[in-house]
Each structure stands twice: as C-alpha cells, then as structure tokens.
N, C-alpha and C positions, 0 to 999 in steps of 0.2 A: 089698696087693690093693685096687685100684678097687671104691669102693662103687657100688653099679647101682639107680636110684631110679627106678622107673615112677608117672611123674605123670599124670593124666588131661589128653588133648590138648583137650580143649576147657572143661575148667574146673580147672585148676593146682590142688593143696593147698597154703595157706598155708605148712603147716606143712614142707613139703619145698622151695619154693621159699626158705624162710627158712637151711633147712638149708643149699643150693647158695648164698645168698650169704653165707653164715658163712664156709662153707669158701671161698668165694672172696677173702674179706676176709685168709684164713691164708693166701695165696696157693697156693691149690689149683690142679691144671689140669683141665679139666672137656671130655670129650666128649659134644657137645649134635645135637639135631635142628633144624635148620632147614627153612626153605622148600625149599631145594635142595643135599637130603642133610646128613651131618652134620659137623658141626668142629670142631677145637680152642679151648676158650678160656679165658682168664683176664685179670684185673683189668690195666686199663695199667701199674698203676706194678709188675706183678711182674716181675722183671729173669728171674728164674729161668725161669719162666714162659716170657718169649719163647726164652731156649734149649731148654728140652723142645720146644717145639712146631716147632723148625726141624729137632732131632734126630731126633724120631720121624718127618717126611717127608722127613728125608733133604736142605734146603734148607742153602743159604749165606745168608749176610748181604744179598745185595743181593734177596732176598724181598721181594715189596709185604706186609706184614700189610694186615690189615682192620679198623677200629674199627665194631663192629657199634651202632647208636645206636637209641633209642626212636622218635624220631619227626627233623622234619627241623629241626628247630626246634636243638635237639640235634646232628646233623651240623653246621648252622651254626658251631657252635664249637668245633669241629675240625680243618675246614677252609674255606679262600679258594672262595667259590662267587660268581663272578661274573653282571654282570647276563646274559650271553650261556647260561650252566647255568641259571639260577636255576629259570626256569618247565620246563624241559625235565626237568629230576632228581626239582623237586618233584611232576609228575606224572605219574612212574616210580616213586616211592616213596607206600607201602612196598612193596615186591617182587624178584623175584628178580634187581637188580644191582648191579654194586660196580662205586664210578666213584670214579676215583684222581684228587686234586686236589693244588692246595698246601697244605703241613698248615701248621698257627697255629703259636703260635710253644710252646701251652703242650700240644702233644705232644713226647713226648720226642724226641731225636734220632735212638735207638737203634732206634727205630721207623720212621724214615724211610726210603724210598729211598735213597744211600749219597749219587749224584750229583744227584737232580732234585729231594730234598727233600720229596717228595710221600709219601702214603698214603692206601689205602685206606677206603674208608667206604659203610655200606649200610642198609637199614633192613628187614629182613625181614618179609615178611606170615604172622607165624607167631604161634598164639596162647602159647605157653610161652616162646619168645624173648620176645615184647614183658612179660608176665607177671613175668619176671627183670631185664630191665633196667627195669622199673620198681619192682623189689625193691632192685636193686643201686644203682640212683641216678645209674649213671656207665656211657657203653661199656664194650661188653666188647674186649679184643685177639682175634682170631680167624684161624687159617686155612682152610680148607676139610680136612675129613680124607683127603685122598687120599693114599695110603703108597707106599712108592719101590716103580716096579715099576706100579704103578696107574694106571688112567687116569679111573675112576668115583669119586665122593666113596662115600664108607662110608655103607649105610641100615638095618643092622640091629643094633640096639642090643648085642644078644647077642651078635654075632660079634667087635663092639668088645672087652667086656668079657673076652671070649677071647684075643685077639688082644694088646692094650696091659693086660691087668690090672695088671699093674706099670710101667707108664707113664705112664695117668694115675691124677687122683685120687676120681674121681665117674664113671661114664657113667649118661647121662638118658635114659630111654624117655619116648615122649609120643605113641604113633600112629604111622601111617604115615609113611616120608620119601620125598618125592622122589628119584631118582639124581640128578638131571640139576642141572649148576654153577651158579653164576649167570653172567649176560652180563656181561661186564668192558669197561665206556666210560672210556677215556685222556682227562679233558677236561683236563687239566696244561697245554695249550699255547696255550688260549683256545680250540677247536675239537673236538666229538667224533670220540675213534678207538675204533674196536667193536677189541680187539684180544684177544678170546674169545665167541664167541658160544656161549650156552646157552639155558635155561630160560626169560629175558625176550627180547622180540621187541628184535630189536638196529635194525629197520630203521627203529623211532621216533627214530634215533640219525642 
C-alpha cells in the first residue's frame, strides 16, 4: 500500500520531505503535485522506476519522459540549449512547460527518445516540487499522471491513493492542483514547435 503524506503547500516539513527523498533514494515511485496536475516520479538512475511509470499509463518505449530540474542552471546539464532556446526557455522558466531538447551525454540512454535522442525537461513554479529537488540534489524522472483512457493529468491526491495504492510507493498532498498539462515546445531541431499546448501561453513560442 502507498503511503499518503500531506505536506503543507506553502511551507514543506523538513521532516517528510526528508522522508520522500529517503524513499526515493530506495528507488521508490512517488505520485506528486505540480504546477499542472499531478505525476509520476523517481530518481534517474531507477531502471525499475521508468518501467512502472510507462505500465501504470499504459505507454511504449518511444515515450518522451521528463527530467523535472530546480532551477535552469541545472536543466543546463541535461540538456544541449543552444544560443537560439537559451533567452526564450530561460524566460519561460520556472513554469508550466516542457521543452524537449538534445540530452548530454550523461543521461542515460534508456531515457531517451529511441530515434532523435532527445528528452524532456522543465522547471516547475511550484513550492514542494522546488522544496524536494532541493532535498534530493539531482532531477527527478517524471511523467505527467494521466491513465490509459484519460485525457486530464490526476489533481486529487485522494483519488490517486485509491486508485494506484499498489502501484506506487508514496502519494504527496500539498494543496490545490492545477488539471491543466503543461505546454510542450519541440526545440530538438534548432526552432520551436508548440506540439501540445496547455497551461503556458504557447504563443511566446
């Protein structure tokens, strides 16, 4: 059974963010709240990890994950942000979008798009997301939780805990979530493609 931890949205307890990156260091998988709605996530090097998270929404392999980062400084070393992204992303972030680049060389493979090599990456304007990866030290892997059959990410902590209790290993209360996705910018090819728009205004793209 998923343990269910309601942290306070606007001032985290040490003591339970400590707990979430314990269990994430045992490679736990943790359904969390973000800026827009909730998602799966666990440490990069959990191999385990990215299988649950492709099983529970039902994805194949050629899935973009996410590496969800603290700030941009941090996405830098993830991924290739050329000079043409650089000012555009950095003054998008932090917020609700994930913009798929070319990944470095010290993301794993298994992570990658299959053929273009690229992944996701994002910096959320949320205060228990940022709270945790600055607990955890290192991105988180993440997808957005929306279940086969779905078309909304998941915003009630409760229903999660319902619904995945033996699927994952933690779900986080923290306040209100958002429904609405993030806006997903394609800059892989030197040029943005809006190729989902949501929650971030796409037309700054």
């Amino acid at each position: 059974m998923a343990r269910y931890l309601d942290v306070h949205p606007d001032n985290p307890q040490p003591r339970l963010l400590q707990q979430i990156v314990e269990a994430l260091n045992d490679d736990a998988l943790i359904a969390y709240p973000t800026d827009s709605g909730y998602a799966l996530g666990c440490r990069i090097g959990n191999r385990d990890g990215r299988d649950r998270i492709l099983r529970i929404r039902g994805l194949d392999d050629k899935h973009h994950f996410t590496l969800v980062c603290r700030d941009f400084s941090q996405l830098g070393q993830m991924v290739h942000v050329d000079n043409s992204a650089f000012r555009a992303i950095r003054a998008a972030t932090p917020g609700p979008y994930t913009f798929i680049l070319p990944a470095m060389p010290e993301v794993p493979k298994r992570l990658l798009h299959p053929k273009k090599k690229t992944v996701g990456v994002r910096i959320p304007d949320h205060v228990f997301v940022q709270a945790l990866l600055e607990e955890l030290g290192e991105p988180l892997l993440t997808s957005t939780l929306i279940l086969p059959g779905e078309t909304e990410p998941r915003t009630m902590g409760w229903e999660i805990k319902e619904d995945l209790d033996h699927e994952v290993d933690i779900v986080v209360e923290a306040g209100e979530t958002p429904a609405e996705p993030t806006t997903v910018v394609d800059w892989s090819d030197g040029a943005p493609e809006v190729i989902r728009r949501g929650a971030g205004d796409p037309d700054r793209f």
